[in-house]
LOKOLPA-398846 format. One record per residue (C-alpha): residue in one letter; x, y, z. Coordinates in steps of 0.25 Angstrom, whole numbers, plus 2048, in hexadecimal, padded with zeros to 3 digits. Layout:
% residues N
+-----+-----+-----+-----+
| res |  px |  py |  pz |
+-----+-----+-----+-----+
|   a |   X |   Y |   Z |
...
+-----+-----+-----+-----+
END
This chain:
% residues 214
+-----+-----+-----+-----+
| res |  px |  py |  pz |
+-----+-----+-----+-----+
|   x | 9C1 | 499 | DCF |
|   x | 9B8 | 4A2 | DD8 |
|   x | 9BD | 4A6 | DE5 |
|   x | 9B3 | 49D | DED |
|   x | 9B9 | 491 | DE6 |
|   x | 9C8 | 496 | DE8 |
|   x | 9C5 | 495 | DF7 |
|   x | 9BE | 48A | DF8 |
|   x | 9C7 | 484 | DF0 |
|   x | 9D1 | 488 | DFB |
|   x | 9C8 | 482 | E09 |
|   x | 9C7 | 475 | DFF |
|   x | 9D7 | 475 | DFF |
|   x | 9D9 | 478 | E0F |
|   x | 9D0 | 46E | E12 |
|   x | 9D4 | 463 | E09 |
|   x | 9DD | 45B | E14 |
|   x | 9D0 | 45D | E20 |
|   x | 9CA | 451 | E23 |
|   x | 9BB | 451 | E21 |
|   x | 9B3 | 451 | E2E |
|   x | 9A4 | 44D | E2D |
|   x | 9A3 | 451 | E3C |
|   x | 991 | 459 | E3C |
|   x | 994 | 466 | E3E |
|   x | 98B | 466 | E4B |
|   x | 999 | 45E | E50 |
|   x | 9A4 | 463 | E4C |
|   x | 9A7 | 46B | E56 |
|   x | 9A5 | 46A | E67 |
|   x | 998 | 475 | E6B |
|   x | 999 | 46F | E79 |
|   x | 998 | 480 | E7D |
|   x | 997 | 482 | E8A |
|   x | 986 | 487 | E8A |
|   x | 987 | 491 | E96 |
|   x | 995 | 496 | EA0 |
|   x | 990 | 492 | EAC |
|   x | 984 | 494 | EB5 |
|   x | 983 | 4A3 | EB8 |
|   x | 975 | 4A2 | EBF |
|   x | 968 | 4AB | EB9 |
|   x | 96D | 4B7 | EBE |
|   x | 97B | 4B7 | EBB |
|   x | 977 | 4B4 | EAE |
|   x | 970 | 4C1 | EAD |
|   x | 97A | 4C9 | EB4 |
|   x | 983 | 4C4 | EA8 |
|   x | 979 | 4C9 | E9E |
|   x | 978 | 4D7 | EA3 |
|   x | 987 | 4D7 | EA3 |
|   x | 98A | 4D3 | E96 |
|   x | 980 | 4DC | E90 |
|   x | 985 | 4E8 | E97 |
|   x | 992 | 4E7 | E92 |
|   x | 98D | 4E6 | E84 |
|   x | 988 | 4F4 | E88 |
|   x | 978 | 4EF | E89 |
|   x | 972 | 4F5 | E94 |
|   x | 96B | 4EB | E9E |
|   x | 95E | 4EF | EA5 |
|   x | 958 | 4E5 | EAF |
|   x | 949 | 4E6 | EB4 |
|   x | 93D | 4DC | EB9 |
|   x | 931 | 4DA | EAD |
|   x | 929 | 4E2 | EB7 |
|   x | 932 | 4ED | EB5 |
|   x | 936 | 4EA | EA5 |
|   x | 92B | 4F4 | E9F |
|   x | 931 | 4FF | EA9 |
|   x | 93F | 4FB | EA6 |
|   x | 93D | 4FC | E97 |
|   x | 935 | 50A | E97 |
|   x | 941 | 511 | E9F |
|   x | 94D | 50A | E95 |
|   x | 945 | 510 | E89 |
|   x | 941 | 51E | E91 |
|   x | 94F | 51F | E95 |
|   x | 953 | 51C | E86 |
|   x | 94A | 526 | E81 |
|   x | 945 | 51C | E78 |
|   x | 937 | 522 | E72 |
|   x | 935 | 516 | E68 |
|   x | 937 | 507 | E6C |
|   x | 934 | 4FA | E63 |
|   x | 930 | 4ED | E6C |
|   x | 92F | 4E0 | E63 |
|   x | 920 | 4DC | E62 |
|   x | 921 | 4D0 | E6C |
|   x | 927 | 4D9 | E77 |
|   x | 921 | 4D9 | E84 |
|   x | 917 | 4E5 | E84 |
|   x | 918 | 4E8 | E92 |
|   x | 927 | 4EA | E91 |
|   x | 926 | 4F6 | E8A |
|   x | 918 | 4FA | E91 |
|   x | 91D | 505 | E97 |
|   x | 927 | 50C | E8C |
|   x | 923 | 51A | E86 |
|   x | 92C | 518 | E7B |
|   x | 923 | 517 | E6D |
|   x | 921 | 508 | E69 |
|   x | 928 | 504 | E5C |
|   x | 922 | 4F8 | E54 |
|   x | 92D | 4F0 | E4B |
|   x | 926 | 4EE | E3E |
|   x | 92B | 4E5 | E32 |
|   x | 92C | 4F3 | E2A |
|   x | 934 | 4FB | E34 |
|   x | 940 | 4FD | E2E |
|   x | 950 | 4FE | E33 |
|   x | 94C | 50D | E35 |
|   x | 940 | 50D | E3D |
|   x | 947 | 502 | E47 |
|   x | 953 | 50E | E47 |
|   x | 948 | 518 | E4D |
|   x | 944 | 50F | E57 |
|   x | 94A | 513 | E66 |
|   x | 94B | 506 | E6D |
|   x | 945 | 4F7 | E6B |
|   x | 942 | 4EF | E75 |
|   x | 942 | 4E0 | E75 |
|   x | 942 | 4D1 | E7E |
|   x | 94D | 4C7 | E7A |
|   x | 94E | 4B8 | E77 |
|   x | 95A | 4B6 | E81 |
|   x | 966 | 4BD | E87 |
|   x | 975 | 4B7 | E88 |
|   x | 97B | 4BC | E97 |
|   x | 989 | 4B6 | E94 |
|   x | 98A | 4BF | E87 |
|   x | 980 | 4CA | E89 |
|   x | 978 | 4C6 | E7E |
|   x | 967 | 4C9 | E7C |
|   x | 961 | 4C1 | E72 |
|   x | 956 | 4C6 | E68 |
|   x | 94E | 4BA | E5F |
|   x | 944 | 4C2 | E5A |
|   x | 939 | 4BE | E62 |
|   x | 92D | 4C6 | E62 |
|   x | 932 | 4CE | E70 |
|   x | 93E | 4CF | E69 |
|   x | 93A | 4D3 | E5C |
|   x | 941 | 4D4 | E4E |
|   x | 951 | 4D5 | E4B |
|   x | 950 | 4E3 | E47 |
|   x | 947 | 4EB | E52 |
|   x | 954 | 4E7 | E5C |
|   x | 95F | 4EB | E51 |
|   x | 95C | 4F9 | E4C |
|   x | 957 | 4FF | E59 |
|   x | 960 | 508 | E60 |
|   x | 95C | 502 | E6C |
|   x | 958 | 4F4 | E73 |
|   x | 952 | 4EF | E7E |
|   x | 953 | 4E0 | E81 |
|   x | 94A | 4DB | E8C |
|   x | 951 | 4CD | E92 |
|   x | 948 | 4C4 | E9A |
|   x | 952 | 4BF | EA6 |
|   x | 953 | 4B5 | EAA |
|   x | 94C | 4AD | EA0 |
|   x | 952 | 4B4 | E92 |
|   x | 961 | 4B4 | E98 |
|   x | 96A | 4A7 | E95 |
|   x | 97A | 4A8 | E9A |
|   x | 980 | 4A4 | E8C |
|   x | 97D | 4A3 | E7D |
|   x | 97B | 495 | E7C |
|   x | 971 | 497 | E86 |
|   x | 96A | 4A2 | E7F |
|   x | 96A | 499 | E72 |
|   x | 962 | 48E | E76 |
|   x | 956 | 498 | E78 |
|   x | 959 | 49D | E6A |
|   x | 952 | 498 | E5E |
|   x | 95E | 49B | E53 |
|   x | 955 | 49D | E48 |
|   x | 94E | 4AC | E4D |
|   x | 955 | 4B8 | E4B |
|   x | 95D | 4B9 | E57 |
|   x | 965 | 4C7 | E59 |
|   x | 971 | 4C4 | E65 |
|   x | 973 | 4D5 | E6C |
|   x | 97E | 4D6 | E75 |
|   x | 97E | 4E3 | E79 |
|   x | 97B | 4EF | E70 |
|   x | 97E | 4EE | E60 |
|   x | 98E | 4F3 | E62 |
|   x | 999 | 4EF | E58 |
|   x | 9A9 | 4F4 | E57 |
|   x | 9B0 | 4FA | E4B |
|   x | 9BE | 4F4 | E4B |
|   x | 9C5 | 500 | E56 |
|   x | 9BA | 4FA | E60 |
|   x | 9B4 | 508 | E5F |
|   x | 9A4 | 502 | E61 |
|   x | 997 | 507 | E5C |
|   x | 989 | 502 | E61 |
|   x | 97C | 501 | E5C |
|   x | 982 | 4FE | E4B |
|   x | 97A | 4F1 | E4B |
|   x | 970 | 4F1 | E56 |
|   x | 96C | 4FB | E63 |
|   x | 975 | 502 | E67 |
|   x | 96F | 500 | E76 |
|   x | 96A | 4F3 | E7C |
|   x | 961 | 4F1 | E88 |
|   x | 95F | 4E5 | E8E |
|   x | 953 | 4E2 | E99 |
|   x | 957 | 4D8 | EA3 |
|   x | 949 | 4D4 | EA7 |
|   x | 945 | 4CC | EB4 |
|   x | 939 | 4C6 | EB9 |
+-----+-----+-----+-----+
END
């Protein structure tokens, strides 16, 4: 006897007195979740997200679309930044006036290329205020997986008020589950077990995020 069939043998036994329930799957259980924790208004709403994101150590800049182009010239001068990749459906007047050499992500270029890259700038599907969440679906602003994974650096520009929703039930009806979606809370960070934490293992070590208004 193979150790597979010893242990089902086992769940077989434990289960021989269970009642069979032909209760659909779909109802076996209540999902009457609550969709949203109260009505926080527009602009509480964003107040929450900016929190939430600062205390997973992203660092939150607000500016109009007027001033976006401005606003994203001085974060990657301030950086030092001298290469940036922008997915190809990117606004091109967001990055109109940055110095910083363009970077074009290729199907060839390869883990190590994307390494050498200072910074990527990118748009989002949608952002979570309640658990300082951005949303990526790989939409042609948004680009491939990879271009906001090996990059030491990410810029994520968030549309507000019409891209930030208060909870995750709220930001998956506007979700299509079958695109790649990458959920980013913060910079990549993870903990070995003495708590002692380490950034950027996974991901950038260094989120920006762009509160944009009209």
């Amino acid at each position: 006897m193979s150790s597979r069939e010893r242990i089902l043998g086992r769940v077989r036994r434990a289960l021989a007195d269970v009642e069979q329930d032909d209760t659909p799957y779909e109802q076996a259980l209540s999902r009457d979740y609550l969709r949203v924790h109260g009505d926080l208004g527009v602009e509480r709403t964003v107040e929450l997200l900016a929190e939430n994101l600062a205390d997973y150590r992203a660092i939150v800049h607000r500016c109009t679309t007027a001033d976006l182009a401005a606003t994203l010239a001085g974060m990657l001068a301030a950086r030092g930044s001298k290469t940036v990749l922008a997915p190809p459906g990117l606004d091109p007047q967001w990055l109109s006036a940055v110095e910083a050499e363009r970077v074009t992500d290729r199907a060839e270029s390869t883990a190590y290329e994307l390494d050498r890259v200072d910074s990527v700038v990118t748009a989002c599907a949608v952002a979570v205020a309640e658990t300082g969440t951005i949303v990526l679906d790989g939409s042609p602003d948004q680009g491939r997986r990879r271009i906001t994974l090996v990059p030491d650096h990410h810029i994520c520009v968030v549309r507000v008020p019409e891209q930030v929703v208060s909870s995750v039930p709220q930001s998956l009806e506007r979700l299509d589950p079958t695109r790649p979606l990458t959920w980013i809370s913060g910079p990549s960070a993870t903990s070995d077990i003495e708590l002692d934490r380490v950034e950027g293992v996974h991901g950038p070590r260094t989120l920006e995020v762009v509160l944009v208004t009209a």
